[in-house]
N, C-alpha and C positions, 0 to 999 in steps of 0.2 A: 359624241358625248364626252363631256370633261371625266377623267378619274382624278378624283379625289386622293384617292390610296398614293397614287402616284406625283400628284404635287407636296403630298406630306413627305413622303419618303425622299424628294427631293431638297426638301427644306430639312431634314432631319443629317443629311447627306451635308449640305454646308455647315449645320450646326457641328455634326463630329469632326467635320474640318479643322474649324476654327478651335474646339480644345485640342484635336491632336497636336495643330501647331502650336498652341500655348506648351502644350506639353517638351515641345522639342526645343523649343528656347528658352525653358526655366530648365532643362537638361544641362544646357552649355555656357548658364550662368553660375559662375563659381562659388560654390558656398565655403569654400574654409576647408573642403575633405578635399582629395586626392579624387578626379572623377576623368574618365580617358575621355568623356566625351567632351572635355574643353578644347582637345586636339584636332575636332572634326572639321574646323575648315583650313587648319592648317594642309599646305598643300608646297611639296618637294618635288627642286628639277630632277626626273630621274630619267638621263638619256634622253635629252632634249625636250621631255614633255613633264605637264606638269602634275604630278597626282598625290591622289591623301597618302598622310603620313604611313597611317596601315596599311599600306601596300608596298611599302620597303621596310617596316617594321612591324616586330612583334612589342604590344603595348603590356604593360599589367601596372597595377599597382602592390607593390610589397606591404604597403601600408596606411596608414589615413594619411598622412600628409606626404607620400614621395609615387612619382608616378616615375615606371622605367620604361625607356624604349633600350631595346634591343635591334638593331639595323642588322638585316639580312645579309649584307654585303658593306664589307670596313670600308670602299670607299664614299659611303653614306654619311657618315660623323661628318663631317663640315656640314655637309650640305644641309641637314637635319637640322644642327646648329644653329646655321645660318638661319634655316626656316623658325625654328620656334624665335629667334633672338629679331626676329623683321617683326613677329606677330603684333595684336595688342597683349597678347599673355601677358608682360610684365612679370616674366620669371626667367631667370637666369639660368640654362642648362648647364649638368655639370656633366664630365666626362670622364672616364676611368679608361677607356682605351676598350671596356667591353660593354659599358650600357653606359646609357645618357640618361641619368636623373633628374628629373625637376621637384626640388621640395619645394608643396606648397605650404606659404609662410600662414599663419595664423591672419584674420581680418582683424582689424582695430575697430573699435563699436562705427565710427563713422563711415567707415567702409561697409560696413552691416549694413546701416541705413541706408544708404545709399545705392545698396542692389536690391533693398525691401522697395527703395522706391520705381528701380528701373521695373521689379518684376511686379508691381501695381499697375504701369506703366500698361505692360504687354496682358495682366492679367485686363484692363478696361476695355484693350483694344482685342481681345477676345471676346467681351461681351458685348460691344458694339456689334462684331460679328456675328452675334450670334442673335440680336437684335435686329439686324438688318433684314436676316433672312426670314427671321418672324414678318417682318412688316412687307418685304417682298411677295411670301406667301399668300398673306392676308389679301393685298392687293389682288394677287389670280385668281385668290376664291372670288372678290368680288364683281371681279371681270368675268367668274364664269356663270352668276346669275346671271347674268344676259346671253350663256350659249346654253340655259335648259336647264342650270342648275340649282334645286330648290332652297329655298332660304334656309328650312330647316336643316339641311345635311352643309349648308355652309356654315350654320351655326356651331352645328356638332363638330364640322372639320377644324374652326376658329378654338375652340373648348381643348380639340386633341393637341393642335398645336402648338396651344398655349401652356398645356401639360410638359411638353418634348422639352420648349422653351426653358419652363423651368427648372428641371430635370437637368440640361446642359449648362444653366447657369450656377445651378448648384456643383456640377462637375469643374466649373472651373474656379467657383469660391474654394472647394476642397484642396485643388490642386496648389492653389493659393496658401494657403493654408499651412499646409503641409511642407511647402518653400519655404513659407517666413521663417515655421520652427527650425527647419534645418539650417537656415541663413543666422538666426539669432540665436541658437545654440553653441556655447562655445567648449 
């Protein structure tokens, strides 16, 4: 016998996918403030192998616009250096001999637009996903009136679904949302 509960709960399972990953890529797109998580694919030789920043340094930010590492070990600064100055960051580390600052510089309106449109971009390709799995869903219910299952509870599960659907399309308008302001906020 088909369960129902359990093809929802797996369409429901893609759906929060797809916003958590929207969530982690409007994370590590820069809005103009000081955010450590632009550092997270940065990635430093340390003793042959290659690993994140945070694990030779201590990150924080002192301020909205300057992020500091502090390197656990002084023979870190170059290599640090070197790493952020290889990245796409397009910031300049500075060095004092005890922490490595990166001021980040203010965005110029066209740079604004410009990450409004890359995070429109990934905001779409979140609701594709999150479309797909609606339509994917739909599909198994229909495939499961022919193993026993009755129209009317396909109906109901098509209704529920469609509810989840909307519910996560709203989650990633908001998150959306909430991006731009902080993107076009200066």
């Amino acid at each position: 016998m088909v369960d129902v509960n359990e093809i929802l709960a797996a369409a429901e399972e893609k759906m929060e996918e797809a916003v958590m990953y929207l969530e982690d890529t409007l994370a590590h797109i820069r809005a103009g403030k000081a955010n450590i998580a632009i550092l997270d694919g940065i990635r430093v030789d340390n003793y042959g192998s290659k690993v994140p920043l945070n694990n030779v340094a201590a990150i924080n930010t002192p301020d909205a616009r300057t992020i500091a590492i502090k390197p656990w070990d002084k023979s870190m600064f170059r290599v640090i250096e070197k790493a952020i100055i290889d990245s796409n960051l397009g910031i300049m580390p500075e060095n004092n001999g005890e922490i490595i600052r990166l001021g980040i510089p203010p965005l110029t309106e066209e740079r604004r637009k410009q990450l409004v449109k890359q995070c429109s971009k990934e905001e779409e390709q979140a609701k594709v996903s999150v479309r797909n799995a609606r339509r994917e869903t739909i599909d198994k219910l229909k495939k499961s009136i022919k193993e026993g299952l009755s129209e009317d509870n396909e109906k109901d599960a098509e209704a529920t679904l469609q509810k989840k659907h909307d519910k996560y399309i709203k989650k990633i308008e908001e998150l959306m949302a909430a991006k731009q302001k902080e993107i076009m906020t200066i």
